[in-house]
N, C-alpha and C positions, 0 to 999 in steps of 0.2 A: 504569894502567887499573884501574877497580874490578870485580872481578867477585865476583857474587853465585853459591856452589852451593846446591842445594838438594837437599832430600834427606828422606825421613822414615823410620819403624821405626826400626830399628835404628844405622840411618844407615851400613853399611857402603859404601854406591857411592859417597857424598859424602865418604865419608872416603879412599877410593880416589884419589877426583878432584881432591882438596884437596892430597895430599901430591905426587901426581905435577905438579902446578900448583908448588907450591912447590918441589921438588926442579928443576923445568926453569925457572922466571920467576923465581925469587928474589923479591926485594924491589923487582923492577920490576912488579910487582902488588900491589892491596892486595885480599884474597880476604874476603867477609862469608861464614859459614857460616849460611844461612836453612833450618832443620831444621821439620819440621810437629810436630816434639815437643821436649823438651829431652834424650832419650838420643839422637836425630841431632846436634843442635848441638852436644852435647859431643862427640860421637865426632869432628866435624868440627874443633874449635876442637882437639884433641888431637893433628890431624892438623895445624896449623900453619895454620892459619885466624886473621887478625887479628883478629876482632870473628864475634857471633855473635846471634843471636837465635832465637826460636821460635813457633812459633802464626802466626793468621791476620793477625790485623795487623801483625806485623811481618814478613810476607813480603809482602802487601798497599802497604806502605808502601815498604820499601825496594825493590822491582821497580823503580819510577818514579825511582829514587836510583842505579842501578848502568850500566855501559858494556856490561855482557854477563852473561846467565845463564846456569847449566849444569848437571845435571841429568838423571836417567831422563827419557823422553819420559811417563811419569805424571803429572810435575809441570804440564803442561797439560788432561790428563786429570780433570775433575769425576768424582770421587767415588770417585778410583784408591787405591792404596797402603790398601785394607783402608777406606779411608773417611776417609783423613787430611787427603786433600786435596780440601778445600771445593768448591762450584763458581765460590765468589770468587776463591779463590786462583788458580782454574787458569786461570779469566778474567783475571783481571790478569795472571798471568805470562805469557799468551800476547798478550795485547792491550799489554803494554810494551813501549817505543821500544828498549829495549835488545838488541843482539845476542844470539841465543839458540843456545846448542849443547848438543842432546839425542842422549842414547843411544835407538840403537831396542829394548829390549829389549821380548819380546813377551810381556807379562804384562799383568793388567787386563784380559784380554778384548781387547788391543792386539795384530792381526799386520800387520806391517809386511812388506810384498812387493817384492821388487827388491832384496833385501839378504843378503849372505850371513852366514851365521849364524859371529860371531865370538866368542871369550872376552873374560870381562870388562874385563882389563887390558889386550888389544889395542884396546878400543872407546874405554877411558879415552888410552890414547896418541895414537891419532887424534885424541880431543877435543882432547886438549893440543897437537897438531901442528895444529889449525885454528887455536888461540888463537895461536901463536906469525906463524902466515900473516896473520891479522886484524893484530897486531900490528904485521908487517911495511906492512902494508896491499895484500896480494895478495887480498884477499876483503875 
């Protein structure tokens, strides 16, 4: 399965997301770290991410190229993350065939209601405990 994170600033979520992927999928995934800068991608690709890229077009590009994305709920968000992420990008990531699994955090001007308010590492487990469900093919 190829899954695409994304991630931008600093890239600390992606980089959260990328290792707990790795540590629980092994090498039955091949993980693309798509960072909206090159200090996400690297923090990503550091974290065990096979391949990596950065900017608009290459998260543009590879969206249409992966089985699953995964990501703060920003990365659909036009003009979220300080302004990193375009409103093509968010377009595409949101308008791609590929399975999407986002954190709700509530940042951007983004509050998400019906949800209760978890830490980060417990939201990033959840994510990984969907992927492994997709996987199985229960979702």
């Amino acid at each position: 399965m190829r899954i695409a994170v994304v991630d931008g600033q600093g890239g600390g979520i992606g980089k959260l997301i990328t290792e707990k992927l790795r540590k629980s999928l092994g090498e039955r995934i091949e993980i693309t770290a798509l960072g909206t800068n090159a200090l996400a991608t690297a923090q990503m690709l550091k974290a065990g991410a096979d391949q990596g890229a950065s900017g608009e077009n290459a998260i543009c590009v590879t969206a249409g190229k992966v089985d699953m994305i995964m990501g703060p709920i920003a990365i659909i968000v036009a003009n979220s993350m300080l302004g990193e992420v375009t409103p093509k990008m968010a377009r595409t990531i949101a308008g791609a065939e590929a399975k999407k699994i986002l954190m709700p955090l509530n940042k951007s001007n983004i509050n998400i209601v019906g949800l209760k308010n978890e830490p980060l590492p417990h939201l990033v487990e959840m994510m990984v405990e969907r992927v492994r469900e997709i996987m199985k093919g229960v979702r």
